[in-house]
Phi, psi and omega in degrees: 000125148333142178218121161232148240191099178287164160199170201146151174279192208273161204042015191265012160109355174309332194254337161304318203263328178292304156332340180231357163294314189320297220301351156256045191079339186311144156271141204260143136224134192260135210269328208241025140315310170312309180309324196267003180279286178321318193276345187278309187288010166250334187102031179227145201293151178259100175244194185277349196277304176305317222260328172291291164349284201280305211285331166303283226277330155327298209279340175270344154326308204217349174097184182286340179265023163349281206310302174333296207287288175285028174248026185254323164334302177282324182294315211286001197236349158274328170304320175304333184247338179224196158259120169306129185228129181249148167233113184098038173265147203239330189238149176319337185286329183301287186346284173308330168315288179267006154268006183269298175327295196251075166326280204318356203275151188253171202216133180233077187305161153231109169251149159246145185288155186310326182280008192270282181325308192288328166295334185289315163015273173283307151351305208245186203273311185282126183052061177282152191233145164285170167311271172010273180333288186316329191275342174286318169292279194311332169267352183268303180304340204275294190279309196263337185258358186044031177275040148278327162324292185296335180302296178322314154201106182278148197289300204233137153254137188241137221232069252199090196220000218226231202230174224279019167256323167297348178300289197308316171274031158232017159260338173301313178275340146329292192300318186297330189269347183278294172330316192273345146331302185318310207259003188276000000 
C-alpha cells in the first residue's frame, strides 16, 4: 500500500487534492484533524486564532513531529486495507518522522503563488483568512514549523494556479507517474 504525504502552504490546494484523492479510493487523514478534535471537545469555536493555539501547545507538548506521532496509529492501521493520503504534514521533523517510519512514502507538493493562495483564502468558506493573516501564517510556518522543508523535497510537485479540472488532471498524471515509479 502506498503512503502519500501532501505538503504545500496554506491555500496552495491540499485539501482540494485530498478531495479527489478521497473520490478515487484513497483513505484521507487529515493531520489537522486532530486540532478541531480538541477544539470541539472543549467547546471552542474553531477560528486561526484557536487554533494556532492548540497547535502550539500540541507541539510544546509532543515536540514538532506532534501531528505524526499522533496520527501514526490511525496511517499504520489504514495502510493495511488501502492507500494512504495525509493532508497536512506541515514540519521537517514530521517529514523525518514518517520516512524513518514509511521508507516508501512519496511526498506530493501543490504548489501556488502566494497572491494566488491569499485569494483562494479569503475566498474560501471553512476558516477564511485575510491577506494580512495569510502572509502571517506563511511566515510563523516558514520560521517556526520549518515547513519549507518537506516542500523543497517533494518526490512530485503539482503546479496548482488554474481550476479544479486543471487539479484533476494533475492528479491524473501525478497517478500515471507514481505507476511508472512501481515498475522502475
Amino acid at each position: 500500500m502506498k503512503l502519500i504525504a501532501i505538503v504545500g502552504m496554506a491555500g496552495s490546494g491540499k485539501s482540494e487534492l485530498a478531495k479527489i484523492f478521497e473520490k478515487n479510493g484513497f483513505t484521507i487523514i487529515r493531520f489537522g484533524e486532530i486540532t478541531d478534535e480538541i477544539l470541539a471537545r472543549k467547546g471552542i469555536e474553531i477560528n486561526e486564532e484557536n487554533e494556532k493555539k492548540i497547535r502550539e501547545n500540541l507541539r510544546k507538548e509532543h515536540g514538532m513531529v506532534a501531528y505524526a506521532k499522533l496520527n501514526l496509529e490511525k496511517i499504520e492501521t489504514a495502510l493495511k486495507n488501502n492507500h494512504v493520503v495525509i493532508d497536512g504534514l506541515y514540519s521537517w521533523e514530521e517529514y523525518l518522522f514518517l520516512k524513518e517510519k514509511f521508507n516508501n512514502m512519496i511526498t506530493l507538493a501543490v504548489y501556488a503563488p502566494p497572491n494566488t493562495r491569499y485569494e483562494r483564502l479569503v475566498d474560501r468558506n471553512v476558516r477564511p483568512l485575510t491577506k494580512e493573516q495569510a502572509r502571517a501564517r506563511d511566515i510563523r510556518e516558514i520560521e517556526n514549523l520549518n515547513k519549507s522543508g518537506p516542500i523543497a523535497v517533494a518526490d512530485y510537485t503539482i503546479y496548482n494556479v488554474n481550476t479544479l479540472f486543471d487539479l484533476k488532471e494533475n492528479f491524473d498524471k501525478f497517478i500515471e507517474w507514481m505507476h511508472t515509479e512501481d515498475r522502475k
